[in-house]
PDB file with one MODEL, atoms N, CA, C and O in Angstrom:
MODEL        1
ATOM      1  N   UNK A   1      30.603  -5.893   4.269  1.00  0.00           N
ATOM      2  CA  UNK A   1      30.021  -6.641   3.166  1.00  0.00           C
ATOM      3  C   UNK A   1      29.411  -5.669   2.164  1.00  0.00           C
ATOM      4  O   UNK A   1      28.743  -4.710   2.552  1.00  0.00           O
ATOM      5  N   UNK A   2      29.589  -5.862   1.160  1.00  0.00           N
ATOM      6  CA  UNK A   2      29.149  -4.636   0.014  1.00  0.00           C
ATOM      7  C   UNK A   2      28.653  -5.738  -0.915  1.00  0.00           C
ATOM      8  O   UNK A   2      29.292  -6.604  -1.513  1.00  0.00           O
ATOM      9  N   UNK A   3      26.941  -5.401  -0.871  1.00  0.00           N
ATOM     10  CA  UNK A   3      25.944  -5.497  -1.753  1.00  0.00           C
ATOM     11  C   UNK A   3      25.820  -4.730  -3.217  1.00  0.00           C
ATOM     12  O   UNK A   3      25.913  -3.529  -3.471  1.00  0.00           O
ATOM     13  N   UNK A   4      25.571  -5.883  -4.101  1.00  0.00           N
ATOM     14  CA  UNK A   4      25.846  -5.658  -5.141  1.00  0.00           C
ATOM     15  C   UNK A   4      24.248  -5.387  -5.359  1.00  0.00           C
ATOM     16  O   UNK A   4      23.353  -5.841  -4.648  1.00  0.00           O
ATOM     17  N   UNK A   5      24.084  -4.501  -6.562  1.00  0.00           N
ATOM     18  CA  UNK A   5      22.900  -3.538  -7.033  1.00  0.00           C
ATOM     19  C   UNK A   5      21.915  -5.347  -7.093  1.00  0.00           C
ATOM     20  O   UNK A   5      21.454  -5.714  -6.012  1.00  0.00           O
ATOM     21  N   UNK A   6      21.786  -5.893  -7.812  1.00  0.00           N
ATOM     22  CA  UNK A   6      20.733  -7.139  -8.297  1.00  0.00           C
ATOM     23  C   UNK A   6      20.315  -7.690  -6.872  1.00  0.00           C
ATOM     24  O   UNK A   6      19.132  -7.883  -6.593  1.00  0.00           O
ATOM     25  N   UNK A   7      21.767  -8.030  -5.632  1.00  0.00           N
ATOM     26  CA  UNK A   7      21.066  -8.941  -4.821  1.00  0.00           C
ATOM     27  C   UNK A   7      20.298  -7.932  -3.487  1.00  0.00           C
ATOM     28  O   UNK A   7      19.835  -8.354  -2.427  1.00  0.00           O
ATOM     29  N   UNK A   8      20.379  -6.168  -4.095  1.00  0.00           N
ATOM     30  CA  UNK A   8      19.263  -5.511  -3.026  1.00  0.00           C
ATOM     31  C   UNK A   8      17.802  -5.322  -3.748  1.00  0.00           C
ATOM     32  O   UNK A   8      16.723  -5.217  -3.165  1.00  0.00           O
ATOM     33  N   UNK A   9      17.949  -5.311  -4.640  1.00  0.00           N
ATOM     34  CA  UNK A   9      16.600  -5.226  -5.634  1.00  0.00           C
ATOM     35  C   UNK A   9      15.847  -6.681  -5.501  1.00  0.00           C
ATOM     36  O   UNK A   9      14.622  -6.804  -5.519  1.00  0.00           O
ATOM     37  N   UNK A  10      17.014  -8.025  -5.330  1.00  0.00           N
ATOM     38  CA  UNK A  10      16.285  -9.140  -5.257  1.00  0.00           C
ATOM     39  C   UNK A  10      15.517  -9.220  -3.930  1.00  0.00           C
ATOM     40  O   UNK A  10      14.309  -9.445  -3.857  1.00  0.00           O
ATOM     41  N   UNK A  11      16.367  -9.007  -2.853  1.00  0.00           N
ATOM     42  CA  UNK A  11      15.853  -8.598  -1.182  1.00  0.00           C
ATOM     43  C   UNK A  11      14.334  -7.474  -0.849  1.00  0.00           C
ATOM     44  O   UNK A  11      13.530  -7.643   0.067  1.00  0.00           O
ATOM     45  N   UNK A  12      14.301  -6.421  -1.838  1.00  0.00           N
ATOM     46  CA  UNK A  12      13.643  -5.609  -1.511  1.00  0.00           C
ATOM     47  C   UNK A  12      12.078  -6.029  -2.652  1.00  0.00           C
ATOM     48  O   UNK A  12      11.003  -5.436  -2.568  1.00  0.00           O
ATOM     49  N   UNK A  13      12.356  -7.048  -3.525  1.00  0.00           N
ATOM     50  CA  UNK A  13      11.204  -7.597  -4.381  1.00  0.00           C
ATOM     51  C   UNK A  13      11.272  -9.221  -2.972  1.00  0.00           C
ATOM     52  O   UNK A  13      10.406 -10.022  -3.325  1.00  0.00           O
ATOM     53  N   UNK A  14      11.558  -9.421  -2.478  1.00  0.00           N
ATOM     54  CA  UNK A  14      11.302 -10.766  -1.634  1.00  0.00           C
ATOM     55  C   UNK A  14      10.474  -9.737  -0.718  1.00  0.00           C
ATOM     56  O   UNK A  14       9.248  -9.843  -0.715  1.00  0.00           O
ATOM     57  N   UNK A  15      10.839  -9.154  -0.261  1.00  0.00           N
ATOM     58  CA  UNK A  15      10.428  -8.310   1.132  1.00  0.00           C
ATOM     59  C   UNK A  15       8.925  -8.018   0.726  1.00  0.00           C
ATOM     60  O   UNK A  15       8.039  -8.231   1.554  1.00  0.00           O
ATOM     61  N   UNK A  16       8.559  -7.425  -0.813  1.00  0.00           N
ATOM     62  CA  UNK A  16       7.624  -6.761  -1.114  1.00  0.00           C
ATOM     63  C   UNK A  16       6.066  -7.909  -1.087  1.00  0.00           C
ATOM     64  O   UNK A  16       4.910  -7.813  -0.676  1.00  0.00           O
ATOM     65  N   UNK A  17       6.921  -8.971  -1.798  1.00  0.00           N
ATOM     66  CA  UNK A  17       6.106 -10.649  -1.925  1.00  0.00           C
ATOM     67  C   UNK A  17       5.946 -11.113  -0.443  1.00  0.00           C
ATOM     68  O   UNK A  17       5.095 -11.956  -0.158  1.00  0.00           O
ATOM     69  N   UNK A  18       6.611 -10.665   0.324  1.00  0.00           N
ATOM     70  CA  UNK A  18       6.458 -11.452   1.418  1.00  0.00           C
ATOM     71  C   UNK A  18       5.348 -10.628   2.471  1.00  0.00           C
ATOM     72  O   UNK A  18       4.707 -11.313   3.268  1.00  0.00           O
ATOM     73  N   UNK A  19       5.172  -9.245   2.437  1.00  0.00           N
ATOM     74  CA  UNK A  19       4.121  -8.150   2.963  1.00  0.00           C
ATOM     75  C   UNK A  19       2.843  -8.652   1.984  1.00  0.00           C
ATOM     76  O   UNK A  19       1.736  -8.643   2.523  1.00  0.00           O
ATOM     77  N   UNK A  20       2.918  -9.041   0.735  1.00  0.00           N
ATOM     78  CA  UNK A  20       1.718  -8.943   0.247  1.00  0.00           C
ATOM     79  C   UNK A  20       0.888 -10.138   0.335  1.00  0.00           C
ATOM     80  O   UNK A  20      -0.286 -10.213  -0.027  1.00  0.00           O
ATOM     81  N   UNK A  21       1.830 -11.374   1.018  1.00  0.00           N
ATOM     82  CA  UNK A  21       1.544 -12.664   0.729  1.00  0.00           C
ATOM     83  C   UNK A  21       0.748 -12.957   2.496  1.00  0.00           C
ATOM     84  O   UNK A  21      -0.115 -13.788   2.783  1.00  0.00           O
ATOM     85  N   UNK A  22       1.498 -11.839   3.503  1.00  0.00           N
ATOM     86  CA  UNK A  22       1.160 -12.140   4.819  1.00  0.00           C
ATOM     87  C   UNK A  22      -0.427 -11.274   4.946  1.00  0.00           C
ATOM     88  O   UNK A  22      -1.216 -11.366   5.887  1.00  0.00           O
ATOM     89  N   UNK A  23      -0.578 -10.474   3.753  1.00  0.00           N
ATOM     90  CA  UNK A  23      -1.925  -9.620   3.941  1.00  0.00           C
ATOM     91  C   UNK A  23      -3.069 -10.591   3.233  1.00  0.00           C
ATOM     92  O   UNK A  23      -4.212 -10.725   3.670  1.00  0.00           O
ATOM     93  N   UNK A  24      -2.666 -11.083   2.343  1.00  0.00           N
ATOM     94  CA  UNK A  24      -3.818 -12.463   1.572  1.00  0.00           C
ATOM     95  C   UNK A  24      -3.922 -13.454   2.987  1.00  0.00           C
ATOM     96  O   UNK A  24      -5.036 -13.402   3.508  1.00  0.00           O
ATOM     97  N   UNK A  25      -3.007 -14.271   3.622  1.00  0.00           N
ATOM     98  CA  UNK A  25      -3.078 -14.755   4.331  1.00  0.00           C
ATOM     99  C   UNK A  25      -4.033 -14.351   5.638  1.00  0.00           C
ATOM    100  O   UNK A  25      -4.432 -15.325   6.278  1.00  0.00           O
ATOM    101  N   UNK A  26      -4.416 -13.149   6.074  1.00  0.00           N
ATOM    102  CA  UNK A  26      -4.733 -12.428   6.466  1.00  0.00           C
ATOM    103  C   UNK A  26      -6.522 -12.119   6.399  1.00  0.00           C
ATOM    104  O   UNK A  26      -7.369 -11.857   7.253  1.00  0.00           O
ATOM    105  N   UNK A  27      -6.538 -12.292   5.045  1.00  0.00           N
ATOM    106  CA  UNK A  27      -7.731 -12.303   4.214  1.00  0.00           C
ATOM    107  C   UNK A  27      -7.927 -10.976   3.642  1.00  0.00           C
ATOM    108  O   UNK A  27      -9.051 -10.491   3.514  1.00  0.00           O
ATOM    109  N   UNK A  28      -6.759 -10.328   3.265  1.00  0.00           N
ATOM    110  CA  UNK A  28      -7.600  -9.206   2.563  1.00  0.00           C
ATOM    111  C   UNK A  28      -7.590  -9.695   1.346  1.00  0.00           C
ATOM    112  O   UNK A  28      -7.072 -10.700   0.860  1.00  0.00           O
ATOM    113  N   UNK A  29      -8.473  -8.529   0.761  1.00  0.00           N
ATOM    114  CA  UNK A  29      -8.918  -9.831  -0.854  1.00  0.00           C
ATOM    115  C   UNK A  29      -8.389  -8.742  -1.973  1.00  0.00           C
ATOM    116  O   UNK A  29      -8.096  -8.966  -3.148  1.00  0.00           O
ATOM    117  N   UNK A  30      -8.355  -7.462  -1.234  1.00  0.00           N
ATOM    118  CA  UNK A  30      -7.885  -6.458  -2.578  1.00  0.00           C
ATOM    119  C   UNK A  30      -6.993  -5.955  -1.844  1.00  0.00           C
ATOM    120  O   UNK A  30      -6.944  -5.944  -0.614  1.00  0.00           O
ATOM    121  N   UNK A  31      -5.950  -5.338  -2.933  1.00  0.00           N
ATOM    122  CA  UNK A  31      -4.319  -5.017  -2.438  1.00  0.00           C
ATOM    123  C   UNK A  31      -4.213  -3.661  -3.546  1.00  0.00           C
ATOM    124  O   UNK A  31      -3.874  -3.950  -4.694  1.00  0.00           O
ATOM    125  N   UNK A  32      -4.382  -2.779  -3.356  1.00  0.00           N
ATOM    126  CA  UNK A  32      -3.113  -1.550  -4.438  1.00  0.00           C
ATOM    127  C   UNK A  32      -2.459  -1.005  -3.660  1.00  0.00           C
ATOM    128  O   UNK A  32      -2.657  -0.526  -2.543  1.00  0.00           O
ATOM    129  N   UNK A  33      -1.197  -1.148  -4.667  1.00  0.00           N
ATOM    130  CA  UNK A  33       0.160  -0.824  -4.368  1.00  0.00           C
ATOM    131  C   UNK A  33       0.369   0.323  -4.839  1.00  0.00           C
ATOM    132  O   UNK A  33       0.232   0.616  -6.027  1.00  0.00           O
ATOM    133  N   UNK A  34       0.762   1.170  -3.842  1.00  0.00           N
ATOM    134  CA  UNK A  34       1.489   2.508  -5.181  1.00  0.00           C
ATOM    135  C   UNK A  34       2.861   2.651  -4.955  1.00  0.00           C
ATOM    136  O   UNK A  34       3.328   2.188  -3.915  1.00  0.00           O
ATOM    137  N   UNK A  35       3.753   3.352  -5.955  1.00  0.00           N
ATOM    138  CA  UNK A  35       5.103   3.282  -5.267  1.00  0.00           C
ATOM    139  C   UNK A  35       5.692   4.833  -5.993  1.00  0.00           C
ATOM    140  O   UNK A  35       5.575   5.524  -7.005  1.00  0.00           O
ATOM    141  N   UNK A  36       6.375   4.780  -4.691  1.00  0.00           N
ATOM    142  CA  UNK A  36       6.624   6.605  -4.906  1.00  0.00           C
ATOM    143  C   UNK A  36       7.797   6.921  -4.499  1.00  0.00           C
ATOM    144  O   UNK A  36       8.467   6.350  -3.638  1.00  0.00           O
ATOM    145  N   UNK A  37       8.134   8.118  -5.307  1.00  0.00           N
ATOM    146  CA  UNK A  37       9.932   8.626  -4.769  1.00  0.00           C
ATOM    147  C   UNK A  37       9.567   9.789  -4.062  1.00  0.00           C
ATOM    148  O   UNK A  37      10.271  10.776  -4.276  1.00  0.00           O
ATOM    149  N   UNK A  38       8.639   9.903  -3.276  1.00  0.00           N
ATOM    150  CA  UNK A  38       7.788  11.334  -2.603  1.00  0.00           C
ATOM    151  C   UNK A  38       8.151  10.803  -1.241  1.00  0.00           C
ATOM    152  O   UNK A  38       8.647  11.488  -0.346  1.00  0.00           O
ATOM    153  N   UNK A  39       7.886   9.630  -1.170  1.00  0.00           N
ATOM    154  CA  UNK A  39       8.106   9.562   0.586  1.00  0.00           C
ATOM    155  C   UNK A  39       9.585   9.020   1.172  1.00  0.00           C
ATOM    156  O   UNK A  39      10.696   9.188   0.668  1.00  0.00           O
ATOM    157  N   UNK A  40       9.201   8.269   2.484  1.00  0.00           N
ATOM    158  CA  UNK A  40      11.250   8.078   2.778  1.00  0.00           C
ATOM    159  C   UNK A  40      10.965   6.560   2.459  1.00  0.00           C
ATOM    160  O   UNK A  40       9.895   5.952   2.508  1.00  0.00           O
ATOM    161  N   UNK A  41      12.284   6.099   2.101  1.00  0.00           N
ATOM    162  CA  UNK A  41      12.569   5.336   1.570  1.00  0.00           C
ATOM    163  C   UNK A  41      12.602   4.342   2.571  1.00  0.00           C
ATOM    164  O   UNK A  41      13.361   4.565   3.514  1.00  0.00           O
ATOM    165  N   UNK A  42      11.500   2.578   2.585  1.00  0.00           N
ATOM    166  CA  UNK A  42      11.115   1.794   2.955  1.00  0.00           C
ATOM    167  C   UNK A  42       9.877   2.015   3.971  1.00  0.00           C
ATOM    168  O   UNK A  42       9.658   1.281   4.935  1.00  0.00           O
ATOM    169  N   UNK A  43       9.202   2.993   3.655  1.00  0.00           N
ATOM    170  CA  UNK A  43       8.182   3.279   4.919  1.00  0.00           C
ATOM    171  C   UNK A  43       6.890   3.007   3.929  1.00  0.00           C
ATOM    172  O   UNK A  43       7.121   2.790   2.740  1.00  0.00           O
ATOM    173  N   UNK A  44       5.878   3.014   4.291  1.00  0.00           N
ATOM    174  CA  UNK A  44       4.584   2.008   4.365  1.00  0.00           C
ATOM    175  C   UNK A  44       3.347   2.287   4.873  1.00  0.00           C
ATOM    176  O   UNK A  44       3.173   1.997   6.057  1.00  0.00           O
ATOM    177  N   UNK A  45       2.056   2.993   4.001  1.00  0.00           N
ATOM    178  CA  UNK A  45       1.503   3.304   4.695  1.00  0.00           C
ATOM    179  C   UNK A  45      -0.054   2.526   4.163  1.00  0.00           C
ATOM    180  O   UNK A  45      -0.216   2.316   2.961  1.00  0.00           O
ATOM    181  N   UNK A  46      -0.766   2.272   4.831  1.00  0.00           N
ATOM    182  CA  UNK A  46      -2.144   1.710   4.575  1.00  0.00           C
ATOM    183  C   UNK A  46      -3.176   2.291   4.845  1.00  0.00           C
ATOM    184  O   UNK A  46      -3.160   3.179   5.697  1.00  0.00           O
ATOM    185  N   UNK A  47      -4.063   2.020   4.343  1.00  0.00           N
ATOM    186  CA  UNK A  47      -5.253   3.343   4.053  1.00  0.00           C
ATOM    187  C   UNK A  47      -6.379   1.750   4.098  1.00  0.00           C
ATOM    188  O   UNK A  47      -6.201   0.803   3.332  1.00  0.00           O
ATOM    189  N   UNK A  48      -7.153   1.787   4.848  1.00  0.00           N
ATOM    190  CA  UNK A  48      -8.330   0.734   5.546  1.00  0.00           C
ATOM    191  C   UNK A  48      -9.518   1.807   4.900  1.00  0.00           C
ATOM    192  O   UNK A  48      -9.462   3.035   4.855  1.00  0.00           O
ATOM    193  N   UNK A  49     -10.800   0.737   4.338  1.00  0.00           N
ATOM    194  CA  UNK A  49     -12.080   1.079   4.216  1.00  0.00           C
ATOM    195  C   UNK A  49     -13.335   0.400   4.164  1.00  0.00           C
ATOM    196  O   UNK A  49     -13.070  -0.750   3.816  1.00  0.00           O
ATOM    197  N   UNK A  50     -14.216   0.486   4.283  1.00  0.00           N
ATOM    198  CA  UNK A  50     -15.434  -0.053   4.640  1.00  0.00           C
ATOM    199  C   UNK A  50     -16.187  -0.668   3.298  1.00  0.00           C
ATOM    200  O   UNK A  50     -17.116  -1.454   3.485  1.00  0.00           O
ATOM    201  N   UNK A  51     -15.834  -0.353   2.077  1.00  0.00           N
ATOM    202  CA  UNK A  51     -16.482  -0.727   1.018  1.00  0.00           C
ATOM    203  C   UNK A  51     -15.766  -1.308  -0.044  1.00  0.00           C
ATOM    204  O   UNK A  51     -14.836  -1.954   0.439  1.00  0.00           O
ATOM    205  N   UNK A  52     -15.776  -1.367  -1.197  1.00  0.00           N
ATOM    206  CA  UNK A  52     -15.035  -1.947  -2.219  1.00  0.00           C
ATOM    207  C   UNK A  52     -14.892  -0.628  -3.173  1.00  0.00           C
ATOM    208  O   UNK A  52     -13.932  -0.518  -3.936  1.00  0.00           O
ATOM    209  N   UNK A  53     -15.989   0.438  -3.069  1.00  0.00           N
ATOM    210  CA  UNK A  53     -15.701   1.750  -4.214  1.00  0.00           C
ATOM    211  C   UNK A  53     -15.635   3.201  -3.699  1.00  0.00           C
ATOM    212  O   UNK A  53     -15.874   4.266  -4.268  1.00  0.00           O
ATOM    213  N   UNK A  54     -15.121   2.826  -2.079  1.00  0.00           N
ATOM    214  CA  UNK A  54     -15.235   4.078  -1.634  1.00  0.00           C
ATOM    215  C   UNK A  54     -13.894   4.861  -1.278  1.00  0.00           C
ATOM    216  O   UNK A  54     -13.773   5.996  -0.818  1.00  0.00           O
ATOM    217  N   UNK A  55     -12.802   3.811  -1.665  1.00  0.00           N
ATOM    218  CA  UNK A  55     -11.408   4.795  -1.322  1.00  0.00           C
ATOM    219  C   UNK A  55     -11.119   6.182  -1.897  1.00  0.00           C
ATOM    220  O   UNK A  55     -11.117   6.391  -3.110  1.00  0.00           O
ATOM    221  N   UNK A  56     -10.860   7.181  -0.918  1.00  0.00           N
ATOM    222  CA  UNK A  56     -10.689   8.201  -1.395  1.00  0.00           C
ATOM    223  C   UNK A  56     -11.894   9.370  -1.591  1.00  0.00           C
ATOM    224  O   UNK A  56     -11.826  10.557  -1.909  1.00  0.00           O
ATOM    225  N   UNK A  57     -12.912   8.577  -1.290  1.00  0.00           N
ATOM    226  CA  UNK A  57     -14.474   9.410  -1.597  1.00  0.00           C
ATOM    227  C   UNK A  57     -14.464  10.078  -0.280  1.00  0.00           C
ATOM    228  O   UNK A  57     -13.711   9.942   0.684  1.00  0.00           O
ATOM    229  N   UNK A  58     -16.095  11.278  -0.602  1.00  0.00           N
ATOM    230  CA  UNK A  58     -16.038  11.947   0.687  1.00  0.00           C
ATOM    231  C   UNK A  58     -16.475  10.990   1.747  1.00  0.00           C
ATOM    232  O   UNK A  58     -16.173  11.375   2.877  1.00  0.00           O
ATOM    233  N   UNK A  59     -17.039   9.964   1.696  1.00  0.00           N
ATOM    234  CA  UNK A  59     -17.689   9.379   2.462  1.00  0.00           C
ATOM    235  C   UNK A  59     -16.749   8.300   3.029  1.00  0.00           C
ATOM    236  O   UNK A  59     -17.274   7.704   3.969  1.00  0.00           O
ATOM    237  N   UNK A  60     -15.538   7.892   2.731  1.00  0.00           N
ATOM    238  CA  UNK A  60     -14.252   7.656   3.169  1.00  0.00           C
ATOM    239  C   UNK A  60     -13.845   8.100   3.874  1.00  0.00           C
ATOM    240  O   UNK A  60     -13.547   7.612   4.964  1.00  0.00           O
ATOM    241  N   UNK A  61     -13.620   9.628   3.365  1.00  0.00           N
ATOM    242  CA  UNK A  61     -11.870  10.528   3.739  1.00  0.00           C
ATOM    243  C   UNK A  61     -13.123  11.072   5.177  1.00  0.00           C
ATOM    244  O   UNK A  61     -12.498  11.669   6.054  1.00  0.00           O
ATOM    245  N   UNK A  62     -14.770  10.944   5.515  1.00  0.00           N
ATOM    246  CA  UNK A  62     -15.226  11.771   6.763  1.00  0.00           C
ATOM    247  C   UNK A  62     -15.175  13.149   5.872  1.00  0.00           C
ATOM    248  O   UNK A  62     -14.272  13.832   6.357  1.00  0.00           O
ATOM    249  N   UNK A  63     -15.773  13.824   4.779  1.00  0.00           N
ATOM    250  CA  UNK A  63     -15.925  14.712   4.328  1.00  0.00           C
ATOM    251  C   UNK A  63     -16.683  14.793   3.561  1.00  0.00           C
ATOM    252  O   UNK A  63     -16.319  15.414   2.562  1.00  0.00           O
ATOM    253  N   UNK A  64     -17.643  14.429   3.559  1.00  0.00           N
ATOM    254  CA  UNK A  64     -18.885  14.201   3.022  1.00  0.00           C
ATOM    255  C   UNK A  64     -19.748  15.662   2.509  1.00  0.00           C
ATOM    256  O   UNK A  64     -20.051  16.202   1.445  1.00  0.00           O
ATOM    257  N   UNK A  65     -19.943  15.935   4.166  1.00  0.00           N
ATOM    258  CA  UNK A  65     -20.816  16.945   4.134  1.00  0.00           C
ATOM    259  C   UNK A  65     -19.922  18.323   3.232  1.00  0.00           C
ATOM    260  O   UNK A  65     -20.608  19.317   2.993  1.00  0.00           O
ATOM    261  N   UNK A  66     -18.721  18.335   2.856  1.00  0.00           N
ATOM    262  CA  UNK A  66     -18.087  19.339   2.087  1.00  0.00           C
ATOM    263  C   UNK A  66     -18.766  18.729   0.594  1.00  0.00           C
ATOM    264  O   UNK A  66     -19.640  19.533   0.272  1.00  0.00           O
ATOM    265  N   UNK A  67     -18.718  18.088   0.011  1.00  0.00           N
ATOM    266  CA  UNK A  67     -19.390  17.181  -1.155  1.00  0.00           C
ATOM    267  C   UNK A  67     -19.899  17.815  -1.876  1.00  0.00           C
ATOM    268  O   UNK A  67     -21.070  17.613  -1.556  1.00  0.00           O
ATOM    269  N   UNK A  68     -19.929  18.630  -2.848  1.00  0.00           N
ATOM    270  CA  UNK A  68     -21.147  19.150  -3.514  1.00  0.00           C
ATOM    271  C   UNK A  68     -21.177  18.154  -5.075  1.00  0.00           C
ATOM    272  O   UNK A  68     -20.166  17.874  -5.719  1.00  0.00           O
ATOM    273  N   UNK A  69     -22.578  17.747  -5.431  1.00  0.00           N
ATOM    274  CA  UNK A  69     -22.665  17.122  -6.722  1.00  0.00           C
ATOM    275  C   UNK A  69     -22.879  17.957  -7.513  1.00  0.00           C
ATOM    276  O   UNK A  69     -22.997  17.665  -8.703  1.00  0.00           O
TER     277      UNK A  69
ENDMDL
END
């Protein structure tokens, strides 16, 4: 069977609605998406945190004490 370019893009935008729709369901209340040609192609990674403004901070990533203000 040979998939035509529109109905894998339509599959892979269902797939995307359907991960984001089972994480609301779920109750998460905030979602960013990033999308990248850096990693392998269909893999997925999630990054969990304790606050609403701390992704990525030292007090996130456990690197705090490196921190200088």
């Amino acid at each position: 069977m040979i998939l035509e370019v529109d109905e894998v893009e339509n599959e892979d935008i269902e797939n995307i609605i359907r991960l984001l729709d089972d994480k609301v369901a779920q109750g998460v209340s905030r979602i960013k998406v990033d999308v990248t040609d850096q990693e392998e192609s269909g893999s997925v990674k999630e990054i969990h945190h304790h606050g609403r403004c701390d992704v990525g901070s030292p007090w996130a990533t456990g690197t705090v004490r490196n921190f200088d203000c």
